[in-house]
DRENDO-1510 file (C-alpha; in Angstrom, 1 decimal, always signed):
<recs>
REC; n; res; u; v; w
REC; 1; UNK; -14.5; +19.4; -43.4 .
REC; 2; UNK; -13.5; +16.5; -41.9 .
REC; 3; UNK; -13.8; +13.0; -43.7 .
REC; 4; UNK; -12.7; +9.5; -43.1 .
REC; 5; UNK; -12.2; +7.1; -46.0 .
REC; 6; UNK; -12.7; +3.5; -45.2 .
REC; 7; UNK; -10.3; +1.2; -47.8 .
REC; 8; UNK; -9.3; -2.5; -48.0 .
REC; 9; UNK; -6.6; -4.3; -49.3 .
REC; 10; UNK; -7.3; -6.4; -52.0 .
REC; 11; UNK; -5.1; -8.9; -54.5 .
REC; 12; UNK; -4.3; -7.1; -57.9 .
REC; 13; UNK; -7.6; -7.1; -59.6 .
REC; 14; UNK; -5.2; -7.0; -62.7 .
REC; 15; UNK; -4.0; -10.6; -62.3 .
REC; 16; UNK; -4.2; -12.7; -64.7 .
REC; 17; UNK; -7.1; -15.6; -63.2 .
REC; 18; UNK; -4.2; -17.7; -64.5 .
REC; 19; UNK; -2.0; -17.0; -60.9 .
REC; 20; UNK; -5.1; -17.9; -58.7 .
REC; 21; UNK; -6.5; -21.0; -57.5 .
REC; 22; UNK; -9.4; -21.8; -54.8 .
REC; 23; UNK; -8.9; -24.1; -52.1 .
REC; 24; UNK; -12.2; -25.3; -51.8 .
REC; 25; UNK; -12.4; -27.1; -48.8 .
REC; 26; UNK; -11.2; -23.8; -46.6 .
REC; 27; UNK; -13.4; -21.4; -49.5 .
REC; 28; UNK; -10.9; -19.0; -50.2 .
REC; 29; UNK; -8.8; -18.2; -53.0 .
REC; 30; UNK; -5.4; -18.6; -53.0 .
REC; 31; UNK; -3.0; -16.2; -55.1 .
REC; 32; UNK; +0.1; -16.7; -56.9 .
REC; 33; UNK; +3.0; -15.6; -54.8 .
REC; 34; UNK; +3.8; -13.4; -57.8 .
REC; 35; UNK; +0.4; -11.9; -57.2 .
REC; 36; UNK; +0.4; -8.0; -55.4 .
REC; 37; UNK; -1.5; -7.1; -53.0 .
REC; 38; UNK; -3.1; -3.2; -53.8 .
REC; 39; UNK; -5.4; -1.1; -52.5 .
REC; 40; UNK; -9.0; -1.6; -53.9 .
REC; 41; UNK; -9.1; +1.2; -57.2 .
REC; 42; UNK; -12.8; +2.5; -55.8 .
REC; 43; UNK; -11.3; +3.3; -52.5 .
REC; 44; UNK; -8.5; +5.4; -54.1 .
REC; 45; UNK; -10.9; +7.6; -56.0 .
REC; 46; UNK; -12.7; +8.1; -52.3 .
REC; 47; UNK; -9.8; +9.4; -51.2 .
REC; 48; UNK; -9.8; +11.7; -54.3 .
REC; 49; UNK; -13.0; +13.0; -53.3 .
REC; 50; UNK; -12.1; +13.2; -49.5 .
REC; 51; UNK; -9.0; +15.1; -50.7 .
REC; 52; UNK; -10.6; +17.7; -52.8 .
REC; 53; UNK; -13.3; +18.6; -50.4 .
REC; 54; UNK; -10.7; +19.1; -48.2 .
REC; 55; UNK; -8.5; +21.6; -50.4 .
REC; 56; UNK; -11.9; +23.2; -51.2 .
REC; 57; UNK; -13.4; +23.4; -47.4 .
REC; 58; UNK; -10.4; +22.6; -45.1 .
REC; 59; UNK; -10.5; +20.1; -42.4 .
REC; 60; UNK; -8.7; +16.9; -42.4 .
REC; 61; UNK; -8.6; +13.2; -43.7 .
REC; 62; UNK; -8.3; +10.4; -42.2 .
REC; 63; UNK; -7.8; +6.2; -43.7 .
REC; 64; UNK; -9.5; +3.5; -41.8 .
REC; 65; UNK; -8.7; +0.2; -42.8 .
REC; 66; UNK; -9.7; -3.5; -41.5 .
REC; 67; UNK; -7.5; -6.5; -41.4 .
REC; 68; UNK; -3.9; -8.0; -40.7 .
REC; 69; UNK; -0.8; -6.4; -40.4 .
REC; 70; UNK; -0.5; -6.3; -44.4 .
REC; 71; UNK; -3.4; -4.3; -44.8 .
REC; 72; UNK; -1.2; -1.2; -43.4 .
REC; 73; UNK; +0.3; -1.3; -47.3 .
REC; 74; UNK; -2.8; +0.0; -48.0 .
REC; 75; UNK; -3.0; +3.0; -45.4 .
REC; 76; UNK; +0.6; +3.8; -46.5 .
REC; 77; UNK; -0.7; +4.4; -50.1 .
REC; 78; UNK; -3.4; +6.7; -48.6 .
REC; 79; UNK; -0.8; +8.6; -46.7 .
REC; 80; UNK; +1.1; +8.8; -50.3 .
REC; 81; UNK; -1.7; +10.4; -51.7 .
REC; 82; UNK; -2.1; +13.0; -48.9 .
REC; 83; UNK; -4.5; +12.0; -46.3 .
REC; 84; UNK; -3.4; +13.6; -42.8 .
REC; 85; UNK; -3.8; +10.2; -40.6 .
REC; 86; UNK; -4.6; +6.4; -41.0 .
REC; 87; UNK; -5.7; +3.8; -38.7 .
REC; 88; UNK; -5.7; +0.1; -38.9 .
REC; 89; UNK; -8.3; -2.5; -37.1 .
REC; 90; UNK; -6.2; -5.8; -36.4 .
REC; 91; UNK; -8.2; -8.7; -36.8 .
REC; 92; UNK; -6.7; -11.1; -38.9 .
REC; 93; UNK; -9.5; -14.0; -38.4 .
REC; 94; UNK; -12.5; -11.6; -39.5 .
REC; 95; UNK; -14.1; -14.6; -42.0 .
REC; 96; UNK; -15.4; -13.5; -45.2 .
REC; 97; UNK; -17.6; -12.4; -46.7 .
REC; 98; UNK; -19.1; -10.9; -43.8 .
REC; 99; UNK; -20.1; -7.3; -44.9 .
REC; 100; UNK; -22.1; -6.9; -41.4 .
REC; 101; UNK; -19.5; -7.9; -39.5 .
REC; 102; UNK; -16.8; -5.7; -41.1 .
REC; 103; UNK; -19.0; -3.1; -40.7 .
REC; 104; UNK; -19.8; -2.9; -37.6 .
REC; 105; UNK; -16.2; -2.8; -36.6 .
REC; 106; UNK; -15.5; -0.2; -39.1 .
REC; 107; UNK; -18.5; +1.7; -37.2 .
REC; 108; UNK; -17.3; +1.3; -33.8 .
REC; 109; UNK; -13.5; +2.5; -34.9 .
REC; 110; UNK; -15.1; +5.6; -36.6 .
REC; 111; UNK; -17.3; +6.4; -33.5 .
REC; 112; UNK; -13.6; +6.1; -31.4 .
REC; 113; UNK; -11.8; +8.3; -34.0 .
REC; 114; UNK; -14.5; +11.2; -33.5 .
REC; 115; UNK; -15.7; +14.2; -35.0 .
REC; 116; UNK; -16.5; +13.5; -38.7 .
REC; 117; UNK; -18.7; +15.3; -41.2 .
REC; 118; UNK; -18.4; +12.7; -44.3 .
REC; 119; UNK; -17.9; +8.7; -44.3 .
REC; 120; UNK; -16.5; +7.8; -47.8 .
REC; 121; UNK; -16.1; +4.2; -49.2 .
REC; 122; UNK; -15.9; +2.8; -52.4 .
REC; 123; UNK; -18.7; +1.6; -54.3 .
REC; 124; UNK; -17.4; -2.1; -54.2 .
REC; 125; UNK; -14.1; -4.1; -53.4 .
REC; 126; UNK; -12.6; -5.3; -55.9 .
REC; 127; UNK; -12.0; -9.5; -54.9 .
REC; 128; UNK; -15.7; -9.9; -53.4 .
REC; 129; UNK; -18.0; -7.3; -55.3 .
REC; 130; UNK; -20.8; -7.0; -52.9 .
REC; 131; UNK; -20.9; -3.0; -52.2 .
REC; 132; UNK; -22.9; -3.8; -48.9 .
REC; 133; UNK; -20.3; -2.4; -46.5 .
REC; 134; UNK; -20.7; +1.2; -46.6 .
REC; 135; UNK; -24.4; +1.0; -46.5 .
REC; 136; UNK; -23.9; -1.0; -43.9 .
REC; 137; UNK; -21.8; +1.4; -41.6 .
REC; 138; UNK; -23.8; +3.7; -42.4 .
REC; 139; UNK; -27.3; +2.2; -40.8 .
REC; 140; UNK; -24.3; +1.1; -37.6 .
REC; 141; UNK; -24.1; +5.3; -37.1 .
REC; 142; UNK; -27.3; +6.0; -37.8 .
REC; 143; UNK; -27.0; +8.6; -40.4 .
REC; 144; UNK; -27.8; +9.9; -44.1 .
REC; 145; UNK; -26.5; +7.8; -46.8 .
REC; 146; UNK; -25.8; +7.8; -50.7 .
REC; 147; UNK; -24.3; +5.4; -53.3 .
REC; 148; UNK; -22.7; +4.7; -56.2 .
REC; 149; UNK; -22.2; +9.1; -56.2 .
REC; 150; UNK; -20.3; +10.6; -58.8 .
REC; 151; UNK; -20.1; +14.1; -57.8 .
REC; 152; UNK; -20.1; +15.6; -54.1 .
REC; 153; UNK; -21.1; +19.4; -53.4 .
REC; 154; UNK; -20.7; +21.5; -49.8 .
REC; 155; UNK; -23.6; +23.6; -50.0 .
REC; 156; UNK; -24.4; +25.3; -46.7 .
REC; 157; UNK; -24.6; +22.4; -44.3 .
REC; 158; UNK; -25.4; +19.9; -46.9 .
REC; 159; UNK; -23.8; +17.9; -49.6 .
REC; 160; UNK; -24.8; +18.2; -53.1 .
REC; 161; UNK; -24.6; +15.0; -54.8 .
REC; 162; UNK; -24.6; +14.0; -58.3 .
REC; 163; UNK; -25.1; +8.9; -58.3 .
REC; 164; UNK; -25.2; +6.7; -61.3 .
REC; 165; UNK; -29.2; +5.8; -62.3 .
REC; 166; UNK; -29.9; +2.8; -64.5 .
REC; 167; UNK; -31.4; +5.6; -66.7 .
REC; 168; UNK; -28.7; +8.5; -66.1 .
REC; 169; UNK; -28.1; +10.5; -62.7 .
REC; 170; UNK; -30.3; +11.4; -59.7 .
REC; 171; UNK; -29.2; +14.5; -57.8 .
REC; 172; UNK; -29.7; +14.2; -54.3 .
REC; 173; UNK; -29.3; +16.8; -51.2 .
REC; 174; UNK; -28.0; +14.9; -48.1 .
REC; 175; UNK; -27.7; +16.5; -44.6 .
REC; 176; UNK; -24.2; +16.0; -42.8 .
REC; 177; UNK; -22.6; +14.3; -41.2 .
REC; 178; UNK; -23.3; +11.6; -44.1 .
REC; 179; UNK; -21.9; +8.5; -45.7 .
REC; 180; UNK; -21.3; +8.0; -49.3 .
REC; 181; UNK; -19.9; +5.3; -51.6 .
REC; 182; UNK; -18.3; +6.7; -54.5 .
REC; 183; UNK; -17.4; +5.7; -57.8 .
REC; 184; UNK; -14.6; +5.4; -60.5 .
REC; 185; UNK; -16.1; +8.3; -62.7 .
REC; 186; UNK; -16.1; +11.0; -60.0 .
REC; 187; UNK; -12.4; +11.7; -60.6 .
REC; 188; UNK; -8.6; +10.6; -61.6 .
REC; 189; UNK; -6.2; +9.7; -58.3 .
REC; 190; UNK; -3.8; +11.8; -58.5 .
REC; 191; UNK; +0.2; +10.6; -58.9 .
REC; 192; UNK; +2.2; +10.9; -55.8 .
REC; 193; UNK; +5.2; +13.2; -55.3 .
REC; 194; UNK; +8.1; +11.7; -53.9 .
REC; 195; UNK; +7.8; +14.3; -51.1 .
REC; 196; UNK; +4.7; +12.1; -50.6 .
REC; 197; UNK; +6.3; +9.2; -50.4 .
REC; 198; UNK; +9.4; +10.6; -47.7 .
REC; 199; UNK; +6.2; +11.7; -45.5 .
REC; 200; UNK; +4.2; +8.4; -45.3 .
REC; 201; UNK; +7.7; +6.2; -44.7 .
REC; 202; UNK; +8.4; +8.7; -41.7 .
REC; 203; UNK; +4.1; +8.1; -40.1 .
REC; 204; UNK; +4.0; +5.1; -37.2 .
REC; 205; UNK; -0.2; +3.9; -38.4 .
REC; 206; UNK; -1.7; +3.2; -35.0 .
REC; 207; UNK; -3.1; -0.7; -34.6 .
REC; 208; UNK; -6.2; -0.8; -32.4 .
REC; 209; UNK; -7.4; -4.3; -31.5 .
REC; 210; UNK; -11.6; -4.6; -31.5 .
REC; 211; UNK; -10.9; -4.3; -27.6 .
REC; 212; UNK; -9.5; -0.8; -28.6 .
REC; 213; UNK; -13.1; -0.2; -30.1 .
REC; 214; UNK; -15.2; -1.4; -27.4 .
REC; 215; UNK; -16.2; -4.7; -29.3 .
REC; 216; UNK; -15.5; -8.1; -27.6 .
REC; 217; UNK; -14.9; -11.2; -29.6 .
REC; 218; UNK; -18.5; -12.5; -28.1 .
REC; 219; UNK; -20.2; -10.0; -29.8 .
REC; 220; UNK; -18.6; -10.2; -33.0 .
REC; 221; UNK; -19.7; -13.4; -33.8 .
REC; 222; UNK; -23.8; -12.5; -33.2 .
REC; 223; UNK; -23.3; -10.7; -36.5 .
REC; 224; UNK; -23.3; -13.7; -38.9 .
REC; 225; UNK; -23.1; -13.0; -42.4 .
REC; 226; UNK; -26.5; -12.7; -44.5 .
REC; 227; UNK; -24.4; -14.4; -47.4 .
REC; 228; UNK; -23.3; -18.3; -47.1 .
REC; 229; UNK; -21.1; -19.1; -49.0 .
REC; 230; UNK; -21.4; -22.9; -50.3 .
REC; 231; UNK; -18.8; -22.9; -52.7 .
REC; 232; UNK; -15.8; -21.2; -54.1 .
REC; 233; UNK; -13.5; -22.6; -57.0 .
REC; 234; UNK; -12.5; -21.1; -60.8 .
REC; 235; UNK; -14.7; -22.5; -63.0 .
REC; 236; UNK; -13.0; -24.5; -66.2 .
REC; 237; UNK; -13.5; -22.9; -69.7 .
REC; 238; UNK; -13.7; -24.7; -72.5 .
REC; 239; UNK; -13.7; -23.9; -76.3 .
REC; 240; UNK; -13.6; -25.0; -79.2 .
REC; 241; UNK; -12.9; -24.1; -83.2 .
REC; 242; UNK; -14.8; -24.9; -86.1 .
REC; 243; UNK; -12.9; -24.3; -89.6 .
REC; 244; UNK; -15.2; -23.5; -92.7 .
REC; 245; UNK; -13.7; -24.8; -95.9 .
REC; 246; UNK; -14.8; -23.7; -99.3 .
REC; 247; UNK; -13.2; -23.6; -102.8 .
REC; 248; UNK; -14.3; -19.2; -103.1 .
REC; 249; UNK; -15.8; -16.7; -101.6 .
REC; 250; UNK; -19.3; -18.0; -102.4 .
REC; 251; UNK; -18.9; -21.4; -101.4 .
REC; 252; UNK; -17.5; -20.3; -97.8 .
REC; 253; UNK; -20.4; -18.0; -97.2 .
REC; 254; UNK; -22.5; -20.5; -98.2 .
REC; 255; UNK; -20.6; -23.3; -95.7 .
REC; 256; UNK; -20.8; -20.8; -92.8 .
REC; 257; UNK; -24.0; -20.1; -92.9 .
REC; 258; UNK; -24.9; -23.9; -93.2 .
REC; 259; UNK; -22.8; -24.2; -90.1 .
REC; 260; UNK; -24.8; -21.7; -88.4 .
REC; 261; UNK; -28.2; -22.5; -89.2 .
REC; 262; UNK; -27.0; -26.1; -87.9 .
REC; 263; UNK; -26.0; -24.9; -84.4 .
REC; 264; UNK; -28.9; -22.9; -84.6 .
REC; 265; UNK; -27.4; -19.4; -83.5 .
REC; 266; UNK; -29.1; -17.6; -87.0 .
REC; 267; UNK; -32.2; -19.1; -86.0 .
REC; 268; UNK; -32.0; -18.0; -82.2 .
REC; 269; UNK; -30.4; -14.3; -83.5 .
REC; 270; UNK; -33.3; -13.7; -85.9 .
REC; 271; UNK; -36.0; -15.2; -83.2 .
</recs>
């Protein structure tokens, strides 16, 4: 069974918002030097899926990533933990967010890499949070589609899969080839092995321009984003500390609640 897991390099969703500020005229945010760049944690459990189906069904794995040359950090960690190849799309000037856009190149790269029997992205990237992408690609190939799945199935020429519902789980039967967007709860990454780590230091990852993929720059920028973005900055938080004084127990209970009935937040709780 052969799957390709699409993954993007993102800055350490860890980071403290403290290392991070927006330059607002360009609409981007800027990180600390300090600040690492990772692979997004969803994408890392979809190669945890892609990697058990294949230990379960054979085939092979492949990680498809979109960006600049740094990006390839990212398809190094995939070939840590085990896929078989990797591929990077060079195209440093790709504005975001432009889920469409990114897409479609994504699309065109998996229609160049070839046979395929399962797309898998994660739910969401961790800087942006939109978790259009994969459905994206997926309408781009014109095939079946599932997200936010927490359990995948091969059952005779279809996949058995278990997604998150606002009320619990829908299972759903999907006919392959297929894409699905997975998340965090379907497994545990597993650690990498420093044999692992000697393999993916000793793999050239292949750079294909969007020429490489049959797209021209032209036709790139038809697909404008559904999103504009009109601003981006870190909004300024502000609080403040209100001491309750009182002689005893009684009295302080009796000051707090003054205090609270004043701002009215007893009155709004009990409304």
């Amino acid at each position: 069974m052969n799957s390709i897991v699409c993954i993007k390099q993102i800055p350490d969703p860890e980071a403290v918002v403290e290392q991070f500020s927006a330059d607002e005229a360009a609409k981007k945010l800027v990180p600390a030097p300090g600040v690492a760049f990772v692979i997004n944690p969803f994408d890392e459990n979809a190669i945890e899926a892609a990697l058990q189906l294949k230990e379960a069904h054979g085939g092979k794995v492949t990680a498809l990533s979109l960006g600049s040359d740094s990006s390839l950090e990212a398809l190094k960690r995939a070939l840590q933990m085990g896929v078989d190849d990797a591929v990077l799309i060079e195209d440093p000037d790709l504005p975001e967010p432009n889920p469409r856009a990114t897409a479609y190149l994504l699309a065109k790269a998996i229609e160049k890499i070839g046979e395929y029997d399962l797309v898998i992205c994660g739910r969401q990237a961790g800087d942006w949070d939109q978790g259009q992408v994969g459905i994206y690609i997926a309408d781009f190939l014109n095939i079946p589609s599932g997200t936010i799945v927490t359990k995948i199935e091969k059952d005779d020429g279809f996949l058995r899969v278990e997604r998150l519902a606002e009320d619990g789980y829908e299972i759903m039967q999907v006919s392959i080839p297929a894409l699905l967007t997975v998340s965090n709860e379907i497994n545990l990454p597993r650690l990498t092995p420093v044999a692992a780590i000697l393999r993916a230091a000793s793999i050239t990852i292949p750079v294909w321009s969007i020429q490489d993929i049959g797209v021209e720059s032209a036709t790139l920028k038809t697909f404008g984003s559904h999103i504009q973005l009109d601003r981006l900055y870190i909004p300024e938080i502000k609080g403040e500390c209100e001491l309750i004084q009182g002689e005893d127990g009684d009295e302080l209970a009796a000051n707090l609640i003054k205090a609270l009935e004043g701002n009215k937040i007893i009155s709004d709780l009990l409304a």
